[in-house]
mmCIF file of the N, C-alpha and C atoms, coordinates in Angstrom:
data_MODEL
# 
_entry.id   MODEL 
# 
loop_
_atom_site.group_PDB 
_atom_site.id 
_atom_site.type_symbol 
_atom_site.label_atom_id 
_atom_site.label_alt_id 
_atom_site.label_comp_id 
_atom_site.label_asym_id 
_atom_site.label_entity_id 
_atom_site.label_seq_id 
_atom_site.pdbx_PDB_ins_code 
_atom_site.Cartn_x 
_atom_site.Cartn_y 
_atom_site.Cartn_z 
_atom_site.occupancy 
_atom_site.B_iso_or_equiv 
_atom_site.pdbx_formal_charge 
_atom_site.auth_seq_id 
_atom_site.auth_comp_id 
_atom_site.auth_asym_id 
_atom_site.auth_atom_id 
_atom_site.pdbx_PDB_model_num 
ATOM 1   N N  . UNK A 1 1  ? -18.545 11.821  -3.282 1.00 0.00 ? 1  UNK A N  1 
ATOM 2   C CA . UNK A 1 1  ? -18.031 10.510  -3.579 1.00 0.00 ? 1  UNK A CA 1 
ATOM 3   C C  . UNK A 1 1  ? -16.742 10.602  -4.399 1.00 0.00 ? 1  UNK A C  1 
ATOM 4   N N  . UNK A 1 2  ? -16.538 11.433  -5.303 1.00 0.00 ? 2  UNK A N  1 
ATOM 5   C CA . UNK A 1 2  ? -15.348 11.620  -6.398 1.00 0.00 ? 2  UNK A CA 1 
ATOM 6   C C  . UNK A 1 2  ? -14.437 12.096  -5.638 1.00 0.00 ? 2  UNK A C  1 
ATOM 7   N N  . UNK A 1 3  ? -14.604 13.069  -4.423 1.00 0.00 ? 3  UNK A N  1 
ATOM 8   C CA . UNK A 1 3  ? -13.598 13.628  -3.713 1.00 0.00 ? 3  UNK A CA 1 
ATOM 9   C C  . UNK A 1 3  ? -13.190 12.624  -2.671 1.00 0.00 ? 3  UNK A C  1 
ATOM 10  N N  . UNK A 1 4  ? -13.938 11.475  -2.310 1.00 0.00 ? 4  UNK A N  1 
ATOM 11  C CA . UNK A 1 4  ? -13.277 10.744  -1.399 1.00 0.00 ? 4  UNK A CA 1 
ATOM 12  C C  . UNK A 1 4  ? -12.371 9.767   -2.241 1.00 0.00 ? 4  UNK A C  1 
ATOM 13  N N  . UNK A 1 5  ? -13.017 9.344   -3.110 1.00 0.00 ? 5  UNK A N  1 
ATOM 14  C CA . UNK A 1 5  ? -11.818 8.347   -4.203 1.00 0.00 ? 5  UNK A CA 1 
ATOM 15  C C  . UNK A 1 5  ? -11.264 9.300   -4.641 1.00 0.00 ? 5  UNK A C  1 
ATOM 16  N N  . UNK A 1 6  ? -10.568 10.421  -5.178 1.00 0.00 ? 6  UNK A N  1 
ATOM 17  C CA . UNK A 1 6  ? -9.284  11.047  -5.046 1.00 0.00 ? 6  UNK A CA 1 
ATOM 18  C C  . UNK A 1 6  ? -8.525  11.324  -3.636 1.00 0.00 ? 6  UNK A C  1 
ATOM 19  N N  . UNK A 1 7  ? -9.404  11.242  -2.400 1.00 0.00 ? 7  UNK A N  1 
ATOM 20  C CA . UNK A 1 7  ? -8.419  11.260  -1.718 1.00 0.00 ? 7  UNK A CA 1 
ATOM 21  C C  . UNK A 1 7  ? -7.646  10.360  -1.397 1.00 0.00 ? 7  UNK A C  1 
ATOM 22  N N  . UNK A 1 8  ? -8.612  8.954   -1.650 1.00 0.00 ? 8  UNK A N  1 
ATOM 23  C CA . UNK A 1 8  ? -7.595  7.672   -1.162 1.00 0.00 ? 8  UNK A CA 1 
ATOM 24  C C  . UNK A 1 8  ? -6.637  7.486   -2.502 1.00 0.00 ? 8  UNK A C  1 
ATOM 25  N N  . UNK A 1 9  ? -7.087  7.633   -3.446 1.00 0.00 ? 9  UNK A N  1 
ATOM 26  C CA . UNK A 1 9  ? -5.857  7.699   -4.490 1.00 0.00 ? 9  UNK A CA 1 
ATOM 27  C C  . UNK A 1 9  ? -4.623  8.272   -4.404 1.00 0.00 ? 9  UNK A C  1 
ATOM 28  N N  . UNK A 1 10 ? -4.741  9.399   -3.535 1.00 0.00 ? 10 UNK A N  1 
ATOM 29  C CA . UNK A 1 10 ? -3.388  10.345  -3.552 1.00 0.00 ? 10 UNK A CA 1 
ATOM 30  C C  . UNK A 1 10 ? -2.725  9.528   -2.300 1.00 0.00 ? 10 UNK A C  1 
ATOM 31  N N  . UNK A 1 11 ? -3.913  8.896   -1.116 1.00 0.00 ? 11 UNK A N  1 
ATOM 32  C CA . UNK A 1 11 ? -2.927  8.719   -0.011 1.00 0.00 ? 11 UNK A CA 1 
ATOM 33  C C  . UNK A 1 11 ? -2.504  7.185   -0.873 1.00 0.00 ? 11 UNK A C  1 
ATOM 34  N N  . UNK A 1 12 ? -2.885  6.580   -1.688 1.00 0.00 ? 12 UNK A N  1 
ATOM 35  C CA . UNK A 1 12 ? -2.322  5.146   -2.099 1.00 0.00 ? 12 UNK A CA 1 
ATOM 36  C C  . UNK A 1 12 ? -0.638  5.788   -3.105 1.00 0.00 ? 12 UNK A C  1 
ATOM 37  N N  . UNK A 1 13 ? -0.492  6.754   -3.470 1.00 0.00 ? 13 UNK A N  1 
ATOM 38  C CA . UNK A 1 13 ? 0.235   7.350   -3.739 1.00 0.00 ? 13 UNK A CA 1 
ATOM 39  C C  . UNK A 1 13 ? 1.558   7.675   -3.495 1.00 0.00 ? 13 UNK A C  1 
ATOM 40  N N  . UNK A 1 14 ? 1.007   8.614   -2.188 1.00 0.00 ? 14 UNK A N  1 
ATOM 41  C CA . UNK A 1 14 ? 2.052   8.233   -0.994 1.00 0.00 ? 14 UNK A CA 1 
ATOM 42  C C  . UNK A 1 14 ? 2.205   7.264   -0.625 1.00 0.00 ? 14 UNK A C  1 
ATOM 43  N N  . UNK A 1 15 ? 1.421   5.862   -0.257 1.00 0.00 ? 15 UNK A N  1 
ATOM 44  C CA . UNK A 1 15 ? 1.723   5.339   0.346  1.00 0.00 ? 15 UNK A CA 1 
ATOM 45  C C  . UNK A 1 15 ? 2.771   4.402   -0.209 1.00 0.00 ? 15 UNK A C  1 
ATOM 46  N N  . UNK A 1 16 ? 2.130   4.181   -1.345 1.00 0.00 ? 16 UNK A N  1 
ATOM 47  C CA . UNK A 1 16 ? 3.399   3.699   -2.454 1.00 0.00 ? 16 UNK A CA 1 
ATOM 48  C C  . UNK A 1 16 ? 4.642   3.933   -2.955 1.00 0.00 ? 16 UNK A C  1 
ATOM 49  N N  . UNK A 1 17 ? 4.977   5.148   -3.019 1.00 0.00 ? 17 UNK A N  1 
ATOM 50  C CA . UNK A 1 17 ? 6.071   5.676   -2.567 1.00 0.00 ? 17 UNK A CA 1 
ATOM 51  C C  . UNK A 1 17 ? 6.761   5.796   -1.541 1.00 0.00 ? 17 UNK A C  1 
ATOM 52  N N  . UNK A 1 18 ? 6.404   5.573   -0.345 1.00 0.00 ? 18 UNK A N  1 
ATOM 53  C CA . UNK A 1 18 ? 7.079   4.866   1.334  1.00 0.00 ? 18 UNK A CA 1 
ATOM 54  C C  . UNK A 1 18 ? 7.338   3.643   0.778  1.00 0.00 ? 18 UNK A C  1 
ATOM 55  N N  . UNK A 1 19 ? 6.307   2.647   0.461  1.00 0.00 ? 19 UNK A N  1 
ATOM 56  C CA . UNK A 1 19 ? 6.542   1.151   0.154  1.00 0.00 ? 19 UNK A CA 1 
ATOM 57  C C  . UNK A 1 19 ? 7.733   0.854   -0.889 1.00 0.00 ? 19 UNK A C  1 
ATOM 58  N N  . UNK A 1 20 ? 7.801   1.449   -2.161 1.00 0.00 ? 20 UNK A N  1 
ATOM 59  C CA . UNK A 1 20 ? 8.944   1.089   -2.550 1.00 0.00 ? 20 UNK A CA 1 
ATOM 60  C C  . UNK A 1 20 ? 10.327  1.289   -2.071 1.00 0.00 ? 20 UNK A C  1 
ATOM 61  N N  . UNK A 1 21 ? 10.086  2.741   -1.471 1.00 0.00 ? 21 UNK A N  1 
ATOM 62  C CA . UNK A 1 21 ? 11.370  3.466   -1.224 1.00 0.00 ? 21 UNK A CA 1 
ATOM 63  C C  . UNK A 1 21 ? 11.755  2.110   0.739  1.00 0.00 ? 21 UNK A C  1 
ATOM 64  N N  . UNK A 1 22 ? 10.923  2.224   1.736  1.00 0.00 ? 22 UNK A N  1 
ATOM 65  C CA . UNK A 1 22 ? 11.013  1.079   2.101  1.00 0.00 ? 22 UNK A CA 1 
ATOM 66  C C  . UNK A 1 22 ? 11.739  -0.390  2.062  1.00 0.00 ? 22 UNK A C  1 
ATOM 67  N N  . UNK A 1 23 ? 10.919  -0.468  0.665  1.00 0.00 ? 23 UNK A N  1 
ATOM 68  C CA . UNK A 1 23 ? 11.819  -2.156  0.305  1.00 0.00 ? 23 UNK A CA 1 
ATOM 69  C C  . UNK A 1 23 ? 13.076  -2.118  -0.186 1.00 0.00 ? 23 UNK A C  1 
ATOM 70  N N  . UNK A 1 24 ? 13.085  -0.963  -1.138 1.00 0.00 ? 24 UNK A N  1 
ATOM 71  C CA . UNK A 1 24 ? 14.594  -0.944  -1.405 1.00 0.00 ? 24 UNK A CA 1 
ATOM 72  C C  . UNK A 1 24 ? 15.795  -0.922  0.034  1.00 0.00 ? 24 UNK A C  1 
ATOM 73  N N  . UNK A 1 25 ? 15.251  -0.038  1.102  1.00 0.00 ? 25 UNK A N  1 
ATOM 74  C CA . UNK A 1 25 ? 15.809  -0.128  1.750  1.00 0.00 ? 25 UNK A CA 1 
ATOM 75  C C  . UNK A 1 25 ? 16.158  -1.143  2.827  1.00 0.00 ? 25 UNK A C  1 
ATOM 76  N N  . UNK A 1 26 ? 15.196  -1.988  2.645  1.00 0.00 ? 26 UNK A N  1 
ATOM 77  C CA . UNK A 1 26 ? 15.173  -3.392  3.581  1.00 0.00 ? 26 UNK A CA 1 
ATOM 78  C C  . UNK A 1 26 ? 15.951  -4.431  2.865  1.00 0.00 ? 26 UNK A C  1 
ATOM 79  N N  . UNK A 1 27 ? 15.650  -4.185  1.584  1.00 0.00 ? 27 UNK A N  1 
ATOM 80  C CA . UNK A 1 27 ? 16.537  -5.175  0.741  1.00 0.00 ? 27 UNK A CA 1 
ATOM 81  C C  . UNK A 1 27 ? 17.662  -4.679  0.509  1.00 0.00 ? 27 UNK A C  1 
ATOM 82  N N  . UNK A 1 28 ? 18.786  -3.899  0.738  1.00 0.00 ? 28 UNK A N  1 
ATOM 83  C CA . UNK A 1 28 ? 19.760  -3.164  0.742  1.00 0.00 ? 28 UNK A CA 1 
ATOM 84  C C  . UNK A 1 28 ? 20.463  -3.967  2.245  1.00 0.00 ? 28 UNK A C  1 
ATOM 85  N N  . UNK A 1 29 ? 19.367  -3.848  3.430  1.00 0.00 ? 29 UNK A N  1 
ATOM 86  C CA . UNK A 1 29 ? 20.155  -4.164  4.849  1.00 0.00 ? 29 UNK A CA 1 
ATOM 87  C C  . UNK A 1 29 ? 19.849  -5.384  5.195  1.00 0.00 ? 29 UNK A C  1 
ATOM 88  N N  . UNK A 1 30 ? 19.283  -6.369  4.061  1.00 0.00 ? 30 UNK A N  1 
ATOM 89  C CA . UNK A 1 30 ? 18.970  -7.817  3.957  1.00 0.00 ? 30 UNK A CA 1 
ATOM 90  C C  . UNK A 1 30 ? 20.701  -7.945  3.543  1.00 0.00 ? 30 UNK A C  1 
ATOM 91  N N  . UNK A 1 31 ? 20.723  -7.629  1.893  1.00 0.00 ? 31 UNK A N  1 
ATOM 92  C CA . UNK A 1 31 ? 21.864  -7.897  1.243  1.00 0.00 ? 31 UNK A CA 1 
ATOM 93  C C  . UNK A 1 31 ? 23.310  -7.905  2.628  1.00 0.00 ? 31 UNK A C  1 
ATOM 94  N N  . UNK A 1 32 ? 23.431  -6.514  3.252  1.00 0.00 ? 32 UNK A N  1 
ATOM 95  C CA . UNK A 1 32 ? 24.200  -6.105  4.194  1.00 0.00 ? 32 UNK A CA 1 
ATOM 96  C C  . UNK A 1 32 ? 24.037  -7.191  5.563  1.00 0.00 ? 32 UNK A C  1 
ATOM 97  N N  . UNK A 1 33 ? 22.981  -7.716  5.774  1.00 0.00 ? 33 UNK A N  1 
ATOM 98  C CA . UNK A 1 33 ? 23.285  -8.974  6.883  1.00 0.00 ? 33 UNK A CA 1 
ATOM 99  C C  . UNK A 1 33 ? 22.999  -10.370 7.118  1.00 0.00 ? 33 UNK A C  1 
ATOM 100 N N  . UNK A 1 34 ? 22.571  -10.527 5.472  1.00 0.00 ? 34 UNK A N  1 
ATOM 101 C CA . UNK A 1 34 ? 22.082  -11.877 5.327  1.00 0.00 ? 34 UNK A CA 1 
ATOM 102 C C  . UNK A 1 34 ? 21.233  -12.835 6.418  1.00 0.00 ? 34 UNK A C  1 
ATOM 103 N N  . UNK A 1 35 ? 20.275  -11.677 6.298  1.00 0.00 ? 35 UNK A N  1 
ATOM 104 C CA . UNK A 1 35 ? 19.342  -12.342 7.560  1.00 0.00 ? 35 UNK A CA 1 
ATOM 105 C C  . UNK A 1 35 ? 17.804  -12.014 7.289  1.00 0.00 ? 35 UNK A C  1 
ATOM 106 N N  . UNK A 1 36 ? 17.370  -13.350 7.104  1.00 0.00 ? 36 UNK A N  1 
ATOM 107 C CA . UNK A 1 36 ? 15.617  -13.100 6.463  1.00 0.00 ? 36 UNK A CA 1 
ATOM 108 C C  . UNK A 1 36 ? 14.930  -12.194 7.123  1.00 0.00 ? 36 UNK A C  1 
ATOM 109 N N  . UNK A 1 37 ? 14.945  -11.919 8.777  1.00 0.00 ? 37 UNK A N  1 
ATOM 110 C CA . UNK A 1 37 ? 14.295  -10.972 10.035 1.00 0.00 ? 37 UNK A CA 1 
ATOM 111 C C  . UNK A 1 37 ? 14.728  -9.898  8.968  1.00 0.00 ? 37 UNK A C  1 
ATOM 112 N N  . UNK A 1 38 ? 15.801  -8.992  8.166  1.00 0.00 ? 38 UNK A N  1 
ATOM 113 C CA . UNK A 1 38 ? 15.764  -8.101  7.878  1.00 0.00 ? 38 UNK A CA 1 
ATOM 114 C C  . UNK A 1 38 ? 14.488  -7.468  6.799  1.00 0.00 ? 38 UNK A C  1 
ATOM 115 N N  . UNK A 1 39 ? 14.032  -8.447  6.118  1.00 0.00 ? 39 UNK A N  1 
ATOM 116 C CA . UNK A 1 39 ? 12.408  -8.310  5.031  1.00 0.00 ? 39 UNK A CA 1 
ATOM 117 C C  . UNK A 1 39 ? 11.208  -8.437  6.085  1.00 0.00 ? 39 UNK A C  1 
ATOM 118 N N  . UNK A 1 40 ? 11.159  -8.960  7.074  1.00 0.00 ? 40 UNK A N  1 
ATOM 119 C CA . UNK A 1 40 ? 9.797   -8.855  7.842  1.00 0.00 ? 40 UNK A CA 1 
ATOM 120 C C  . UNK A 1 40 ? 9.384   -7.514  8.093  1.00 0.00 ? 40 UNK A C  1 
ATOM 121 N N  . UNK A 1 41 ? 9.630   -6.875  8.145  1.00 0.00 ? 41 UNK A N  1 
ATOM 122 C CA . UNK A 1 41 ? 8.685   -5.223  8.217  1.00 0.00 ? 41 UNK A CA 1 
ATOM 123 C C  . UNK A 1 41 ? 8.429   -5.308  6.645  1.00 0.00 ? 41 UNK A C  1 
ATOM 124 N N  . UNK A 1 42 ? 8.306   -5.921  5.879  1.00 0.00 ? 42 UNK A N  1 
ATOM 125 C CA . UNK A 1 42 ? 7.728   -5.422  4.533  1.00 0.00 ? 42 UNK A CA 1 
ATOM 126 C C  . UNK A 1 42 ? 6.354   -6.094  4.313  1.00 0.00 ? 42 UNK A C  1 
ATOM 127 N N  . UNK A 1 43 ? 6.239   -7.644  5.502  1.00 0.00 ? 43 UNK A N  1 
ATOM 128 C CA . UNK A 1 43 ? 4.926   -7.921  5.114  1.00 0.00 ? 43 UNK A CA 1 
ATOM 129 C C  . UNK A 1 43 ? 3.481   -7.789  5.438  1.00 0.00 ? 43 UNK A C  1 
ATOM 130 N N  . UNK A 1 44 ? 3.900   -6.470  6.772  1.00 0.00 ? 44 UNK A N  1 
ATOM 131 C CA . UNK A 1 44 ? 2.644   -5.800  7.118  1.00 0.00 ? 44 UNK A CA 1 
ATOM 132 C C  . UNK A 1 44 ? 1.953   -4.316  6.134  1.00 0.00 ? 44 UNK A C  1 
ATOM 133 N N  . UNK A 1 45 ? 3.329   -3.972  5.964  1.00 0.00 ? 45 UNK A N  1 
ATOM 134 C CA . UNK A 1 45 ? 3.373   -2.982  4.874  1.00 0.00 ? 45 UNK A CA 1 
ATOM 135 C C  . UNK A 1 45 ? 2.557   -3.326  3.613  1.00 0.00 ? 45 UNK A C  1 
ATOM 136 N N  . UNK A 1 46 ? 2.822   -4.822  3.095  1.00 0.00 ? 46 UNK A N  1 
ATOM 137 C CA . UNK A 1 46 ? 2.375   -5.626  1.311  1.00 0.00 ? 46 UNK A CA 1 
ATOM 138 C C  . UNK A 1 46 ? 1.033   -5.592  2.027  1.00 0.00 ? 46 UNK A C  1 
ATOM 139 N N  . UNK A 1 47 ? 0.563   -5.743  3.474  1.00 0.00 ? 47 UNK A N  1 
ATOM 140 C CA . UNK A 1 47 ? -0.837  -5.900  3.181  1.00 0.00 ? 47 UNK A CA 1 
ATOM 141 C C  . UNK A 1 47 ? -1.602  -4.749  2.885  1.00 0.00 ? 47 UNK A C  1 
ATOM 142 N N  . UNK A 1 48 ? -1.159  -3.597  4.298  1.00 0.00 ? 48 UNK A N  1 
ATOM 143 C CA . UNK A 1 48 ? -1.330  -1.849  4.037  1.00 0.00 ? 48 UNK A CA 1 
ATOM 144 C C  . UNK A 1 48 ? -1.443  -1.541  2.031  1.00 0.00 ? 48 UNK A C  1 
ATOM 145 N N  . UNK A 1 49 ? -0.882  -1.617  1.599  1.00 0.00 ? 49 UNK A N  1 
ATOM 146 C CA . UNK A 1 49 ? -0.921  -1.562  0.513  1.00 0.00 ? 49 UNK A CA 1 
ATOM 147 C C  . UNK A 1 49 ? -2.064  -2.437  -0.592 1.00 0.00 ? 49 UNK A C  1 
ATOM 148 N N  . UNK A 1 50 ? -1.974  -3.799  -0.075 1.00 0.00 ? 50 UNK A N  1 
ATOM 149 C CA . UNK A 1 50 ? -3.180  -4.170  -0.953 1.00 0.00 ? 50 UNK A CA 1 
ATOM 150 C C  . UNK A 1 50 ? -4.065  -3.770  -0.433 1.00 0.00 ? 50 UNK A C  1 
ATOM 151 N N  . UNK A 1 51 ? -5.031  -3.567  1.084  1.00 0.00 ? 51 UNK A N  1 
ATOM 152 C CA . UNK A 1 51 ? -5.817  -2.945  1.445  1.00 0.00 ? 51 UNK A CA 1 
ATOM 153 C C  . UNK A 1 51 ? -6.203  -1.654  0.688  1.00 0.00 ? 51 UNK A C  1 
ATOM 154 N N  . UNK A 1 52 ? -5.233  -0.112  0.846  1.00 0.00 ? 52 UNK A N  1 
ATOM 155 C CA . UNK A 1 52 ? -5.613  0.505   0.154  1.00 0.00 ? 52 UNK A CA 1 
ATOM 156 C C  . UNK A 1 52 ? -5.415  0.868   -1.449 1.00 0.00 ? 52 UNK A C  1 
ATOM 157 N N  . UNK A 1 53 ? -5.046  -0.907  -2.304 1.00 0.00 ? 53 UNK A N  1 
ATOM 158 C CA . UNK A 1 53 ? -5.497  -0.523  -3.872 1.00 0.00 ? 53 UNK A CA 1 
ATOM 159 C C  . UNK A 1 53 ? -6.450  -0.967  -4.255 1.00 0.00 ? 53 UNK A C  1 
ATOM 160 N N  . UNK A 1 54 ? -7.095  -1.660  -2.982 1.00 0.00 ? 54 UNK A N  1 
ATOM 161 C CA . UNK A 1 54 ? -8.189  -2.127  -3.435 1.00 0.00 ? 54 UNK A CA 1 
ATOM 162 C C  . UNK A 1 54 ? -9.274  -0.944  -2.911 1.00 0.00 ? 54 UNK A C  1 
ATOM 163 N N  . UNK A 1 55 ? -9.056  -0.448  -1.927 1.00 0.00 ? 55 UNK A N  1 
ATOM 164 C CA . UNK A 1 55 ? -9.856  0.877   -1.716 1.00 0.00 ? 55 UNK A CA 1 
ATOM 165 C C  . UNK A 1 55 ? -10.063 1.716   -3.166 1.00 0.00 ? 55 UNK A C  1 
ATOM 166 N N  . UNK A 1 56 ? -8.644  2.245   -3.396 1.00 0.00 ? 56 UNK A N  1 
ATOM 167 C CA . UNK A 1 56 ? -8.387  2.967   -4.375 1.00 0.00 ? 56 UNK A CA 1 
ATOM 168 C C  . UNK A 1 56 ? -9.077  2.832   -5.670 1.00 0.00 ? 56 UNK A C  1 
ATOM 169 N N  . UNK A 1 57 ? -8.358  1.853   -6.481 1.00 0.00 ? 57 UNK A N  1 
ATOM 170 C CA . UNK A 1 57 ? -8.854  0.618   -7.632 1.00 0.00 ? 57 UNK A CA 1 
ATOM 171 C C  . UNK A 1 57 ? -9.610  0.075   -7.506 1.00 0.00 ? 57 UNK A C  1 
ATOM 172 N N  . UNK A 1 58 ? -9.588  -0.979  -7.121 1.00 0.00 ? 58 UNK A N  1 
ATOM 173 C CA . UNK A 1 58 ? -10.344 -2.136  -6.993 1.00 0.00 ? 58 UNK A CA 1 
ATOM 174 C C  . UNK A 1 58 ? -11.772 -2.169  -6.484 1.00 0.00 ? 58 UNK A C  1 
ATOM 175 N N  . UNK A 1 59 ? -12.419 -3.192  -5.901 1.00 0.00 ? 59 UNK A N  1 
ATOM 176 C CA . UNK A 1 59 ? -13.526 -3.129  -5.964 1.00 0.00 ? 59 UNK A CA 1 
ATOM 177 C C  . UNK A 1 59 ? -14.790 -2.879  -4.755 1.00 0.00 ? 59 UNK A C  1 
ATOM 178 N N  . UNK A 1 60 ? -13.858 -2.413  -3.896 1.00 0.00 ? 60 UNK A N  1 
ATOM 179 C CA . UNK A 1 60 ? -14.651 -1.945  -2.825 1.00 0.00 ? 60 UNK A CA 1 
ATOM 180 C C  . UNK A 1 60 ? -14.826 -0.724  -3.316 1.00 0.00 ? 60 UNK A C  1 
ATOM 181 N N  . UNK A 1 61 ? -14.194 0.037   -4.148 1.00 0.00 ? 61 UNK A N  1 
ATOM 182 C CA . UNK A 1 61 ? -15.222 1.712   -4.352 1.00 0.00 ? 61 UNK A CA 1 
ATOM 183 C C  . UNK A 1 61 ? -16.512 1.048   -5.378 1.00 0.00 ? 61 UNK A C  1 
ATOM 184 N N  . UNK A 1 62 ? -16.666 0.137   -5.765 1.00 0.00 ? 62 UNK A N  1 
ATOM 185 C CA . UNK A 1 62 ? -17.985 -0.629  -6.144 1.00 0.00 ? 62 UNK A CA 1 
ATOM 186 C C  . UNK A 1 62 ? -18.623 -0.596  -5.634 1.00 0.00 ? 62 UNK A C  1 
ATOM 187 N N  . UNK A 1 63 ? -18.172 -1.125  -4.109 1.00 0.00 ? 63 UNK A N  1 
ATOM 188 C CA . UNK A 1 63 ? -19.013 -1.523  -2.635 1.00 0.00 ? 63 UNK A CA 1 
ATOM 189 C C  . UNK A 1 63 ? -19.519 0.001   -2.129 1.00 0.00 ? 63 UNK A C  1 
ATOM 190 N N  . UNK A 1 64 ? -18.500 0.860   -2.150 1.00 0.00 ? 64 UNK A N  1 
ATOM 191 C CA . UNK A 1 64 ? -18.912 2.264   -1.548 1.00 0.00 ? 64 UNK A CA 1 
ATOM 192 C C  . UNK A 1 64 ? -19.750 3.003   -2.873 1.00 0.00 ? 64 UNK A C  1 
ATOM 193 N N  . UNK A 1 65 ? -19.494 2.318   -4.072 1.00 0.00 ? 65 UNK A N  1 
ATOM 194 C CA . UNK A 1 65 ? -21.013 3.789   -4.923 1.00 0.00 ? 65 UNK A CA 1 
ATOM 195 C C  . UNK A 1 65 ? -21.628 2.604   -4.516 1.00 0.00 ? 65 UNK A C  1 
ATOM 196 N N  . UNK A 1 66 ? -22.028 1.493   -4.423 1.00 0.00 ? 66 UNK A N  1 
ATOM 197 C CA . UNK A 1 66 ? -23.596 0.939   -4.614 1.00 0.00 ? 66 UNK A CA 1 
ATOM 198 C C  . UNK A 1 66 ? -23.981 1.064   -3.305 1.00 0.00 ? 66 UNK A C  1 
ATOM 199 N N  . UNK A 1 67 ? -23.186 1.610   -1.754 1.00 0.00 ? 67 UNK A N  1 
ATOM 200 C CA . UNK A 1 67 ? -24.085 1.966   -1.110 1.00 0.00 ? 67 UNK A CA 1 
ATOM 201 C C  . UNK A 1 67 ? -24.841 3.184   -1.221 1.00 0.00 ? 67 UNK A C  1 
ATOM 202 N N  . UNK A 1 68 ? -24.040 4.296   -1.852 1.00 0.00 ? 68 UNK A N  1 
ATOM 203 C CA . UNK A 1 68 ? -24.423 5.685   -2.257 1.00 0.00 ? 68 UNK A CA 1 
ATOM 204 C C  . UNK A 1 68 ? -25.560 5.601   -3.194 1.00 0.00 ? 68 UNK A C  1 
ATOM 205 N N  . UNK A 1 69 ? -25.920 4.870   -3.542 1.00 0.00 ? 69 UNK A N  1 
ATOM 206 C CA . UNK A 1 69 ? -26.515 4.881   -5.163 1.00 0.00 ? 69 UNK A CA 1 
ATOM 207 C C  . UNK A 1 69 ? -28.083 4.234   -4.891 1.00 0.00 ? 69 UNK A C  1 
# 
């Protein structure tokens, strides 16, 4: 169980690090064409991300020890 919540921790990690590095870059080629279509790839991404901090953090590893338990 400890080794699967470190693994999703490390991939929320990475994944967070794509996501920022990402937005900066969407918001960089927003600024460059003043066009809202340029932020839409970020809001499948914001969900990818809350999905796995709530894996990570939050309270589905609740859900996964109280099935273990």
């Amino acid at each position: 169980m400890a080794t699967y919540i470190a693994g999703r921790r490390e991939l929320f990690y990475l994944l967070s690090a794509f996501y920022i590095t990402s937005s900066i870059g969407c918001w960089q080629y927003y600024q460059h064409i003043r066009r809202k279509a340029a932020l839409l790839p970020m809001v499948p991404l914001t969900f990818v991300m809350a999905y796995y901090a709530d894996l990570a953090y939050g309270s589905k590893v609740h859900r996964i020890q109280g099935v273990f338990q």
